[in-house]
Structures are given as C-alpha cells and as structure tokens.
C-alpha positions as CSV (number, residue, x, y, z in Angstrom):
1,X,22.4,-23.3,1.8
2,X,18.9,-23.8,-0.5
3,X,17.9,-20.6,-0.5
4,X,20.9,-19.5,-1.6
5,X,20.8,-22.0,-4.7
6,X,17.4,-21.1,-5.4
7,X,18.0,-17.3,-5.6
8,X,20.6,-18.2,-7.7
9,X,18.6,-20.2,-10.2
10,X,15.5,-17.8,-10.1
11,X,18.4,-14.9,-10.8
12,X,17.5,-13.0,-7.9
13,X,20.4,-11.2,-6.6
14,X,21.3,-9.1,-3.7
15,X,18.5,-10.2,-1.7
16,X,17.7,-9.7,1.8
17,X,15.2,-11.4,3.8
18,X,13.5,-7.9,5.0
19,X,12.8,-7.1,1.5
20,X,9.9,-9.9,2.1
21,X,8.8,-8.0,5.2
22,X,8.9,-4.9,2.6
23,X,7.0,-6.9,0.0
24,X,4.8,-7.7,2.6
25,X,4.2,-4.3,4.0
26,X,3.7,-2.4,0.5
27,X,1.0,-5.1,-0.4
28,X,-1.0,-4.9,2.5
29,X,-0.9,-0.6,2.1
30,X,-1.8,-1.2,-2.0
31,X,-4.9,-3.3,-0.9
32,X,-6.5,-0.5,1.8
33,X,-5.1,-1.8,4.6
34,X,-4.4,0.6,7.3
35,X,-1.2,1.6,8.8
36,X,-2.1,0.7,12.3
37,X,-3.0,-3.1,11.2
38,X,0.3,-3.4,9.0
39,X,2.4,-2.3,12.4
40,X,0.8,-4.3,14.4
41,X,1.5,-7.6,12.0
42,X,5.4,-6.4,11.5
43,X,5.5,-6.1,15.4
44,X,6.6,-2.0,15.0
45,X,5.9,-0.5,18.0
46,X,6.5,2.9,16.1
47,X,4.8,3.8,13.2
48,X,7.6,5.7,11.4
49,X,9.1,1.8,10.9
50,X,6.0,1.0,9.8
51,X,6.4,4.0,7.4
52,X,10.1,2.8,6.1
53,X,8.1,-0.6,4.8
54,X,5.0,-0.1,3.4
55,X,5.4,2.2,0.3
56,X,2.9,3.1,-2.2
57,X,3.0,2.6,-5.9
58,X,1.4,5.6,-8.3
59,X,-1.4,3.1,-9.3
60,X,-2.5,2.5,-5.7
61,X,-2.5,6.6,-4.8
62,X,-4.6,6.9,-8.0
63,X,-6.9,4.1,-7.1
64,X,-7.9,6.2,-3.9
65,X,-8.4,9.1,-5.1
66,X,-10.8,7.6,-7.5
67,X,-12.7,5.9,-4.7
68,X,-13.1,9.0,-3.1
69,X,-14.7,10.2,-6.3
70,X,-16.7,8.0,-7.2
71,X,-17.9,6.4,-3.9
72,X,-18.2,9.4,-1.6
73,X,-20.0,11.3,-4.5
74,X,-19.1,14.3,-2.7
75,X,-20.3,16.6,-5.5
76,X,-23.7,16.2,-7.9
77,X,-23.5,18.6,-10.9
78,X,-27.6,18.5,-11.6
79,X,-28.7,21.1,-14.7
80,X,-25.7,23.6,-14.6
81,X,-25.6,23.6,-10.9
82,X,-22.7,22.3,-8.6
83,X,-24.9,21.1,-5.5
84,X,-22.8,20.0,-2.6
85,X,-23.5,17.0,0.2
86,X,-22.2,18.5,2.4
C-alpha cells in the first residue's frame, strides 16, 4: 500500500491512523478550543473519549494561566495596596 511506503520513507514507524484523530484532538485543546466542540467533531458521544484524545502540552497549560493574568486583570496593586475587581 502507499501509505505504507511513504511512512517508510518519512521514517515514521509504528503508526496508527488514530494517532491523527489524537494529533487532531490535542491541537484543537492547545488552540482554546473547548472540549464540547472537539467531541462533537471526533463524533464522541462521551466526553471521557474525548478526554483520552485531546491532551495538553505544559506550554499550552502555561499559556492559560497567563491569559487569565493578564487579560482578566483580576488583581490591581495601586500604591502599596492590593485592590480587588471583584
């Protein structure tokens, strides 16, 4: 088969056509996109298969957090004094 020749020449082995769906998956999570949406593209009708795919990398854990931090502003320090938005 092609593909098999191709994987071969790229030097890509033990490779399984799910690990595009996983590929997939992960990249959609990394970018924001919500679980819910991701299912509903893989065709999961449970989320906790949606959960097996889409895995998250430390960069794109850090990335939120820093969102949070810097969009949200959830916290002004202003002259010695923590004033909160809440």
């Amino acid at each position: 088969m092609l593909i098999y020749k191709v994987l071969q020449k790229a030097g890509i082995g033990n490779f399984h056509f799910y690990d595009l769906r996983h590929t997939f998956a992960t990249r959609l999570a990394q970018k924001g996109i919500d679980i819910y949406t991701i299912a509903k593209l893989l065709g999961h009708k449970d989320i906790r298969m949606t959960q097996r795919y889409a895995h998250h990398c430390p960069e794109s854990l850090r990335g939120a957090i820093q969102a949070i931090e810097v969009s949200d502003n959830l916290v002004t320090i202003k002259q010695n004094q923590i004033i909160s938005n809440a």
